[in-house]
C-alpha positions in Angstrom: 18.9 -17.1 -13.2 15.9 -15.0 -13.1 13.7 -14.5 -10.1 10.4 -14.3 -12.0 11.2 -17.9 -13.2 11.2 -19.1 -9.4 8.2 -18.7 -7.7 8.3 -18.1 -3.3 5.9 -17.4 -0.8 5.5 -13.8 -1.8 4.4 -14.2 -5.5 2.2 -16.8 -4.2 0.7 -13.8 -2.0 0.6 -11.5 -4.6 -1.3 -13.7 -6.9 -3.7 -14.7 -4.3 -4.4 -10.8 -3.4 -4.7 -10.6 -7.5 -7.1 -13.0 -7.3 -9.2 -12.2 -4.6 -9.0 -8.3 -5.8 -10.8 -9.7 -9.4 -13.2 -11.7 -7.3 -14.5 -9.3 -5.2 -15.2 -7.0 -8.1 -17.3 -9.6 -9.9 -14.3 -11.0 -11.9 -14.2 -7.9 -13.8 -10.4 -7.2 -13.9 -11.0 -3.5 -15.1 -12.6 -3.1 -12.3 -11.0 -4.2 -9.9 -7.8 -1.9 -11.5 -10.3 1.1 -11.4 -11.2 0.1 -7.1 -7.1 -0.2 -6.3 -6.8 3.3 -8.6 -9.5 4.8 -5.7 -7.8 2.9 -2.6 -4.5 4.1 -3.2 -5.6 7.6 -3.8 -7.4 7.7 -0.7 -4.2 5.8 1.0 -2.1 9.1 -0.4 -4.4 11.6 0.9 -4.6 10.3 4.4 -0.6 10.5 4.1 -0.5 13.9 3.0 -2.7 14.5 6.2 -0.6 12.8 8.7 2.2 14.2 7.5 0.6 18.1 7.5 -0.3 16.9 11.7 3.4 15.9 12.3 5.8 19.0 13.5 8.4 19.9 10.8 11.1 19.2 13.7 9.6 16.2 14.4 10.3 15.0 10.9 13.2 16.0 10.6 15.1 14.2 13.7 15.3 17.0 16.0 12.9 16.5 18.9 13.6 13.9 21.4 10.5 11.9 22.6 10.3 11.3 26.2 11.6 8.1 27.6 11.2 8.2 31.4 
């Protein structure tokens, strides 16, 4: 059985974030594709820029953090 042919909580979610994204930009679903395009680009950049401000041995599992 496919998953797509059983709806749960999560589609339901998903569809209502869908939704809501196509509302806000006037019910213009181009739109709202085009505002998401520019959200998760500036999501990505403010990633690249935490992960430049985290030490390299931080990363990578070898500093211990201090726990009292």
């Amino acid at each position: 059985m496919s998953s797509v042919s059983q709806p749960n909580e999560q589609d339901a979610g998903l569809e209502t974030a869908v939704d809501q994204a196509i509302a806000v930009c006037d019910g213009d679903p181009l739109a709202a594709v085009r505002a998401l395009i520019v959200a998760n680009n500036l999501l990505e950049a403010e990633i690249a820029d935490l992960k430049k401000a985290v030490s390299h041995a931080y990363m990578r599992g070898r500093f211990r953090s201090y726990t009292g």
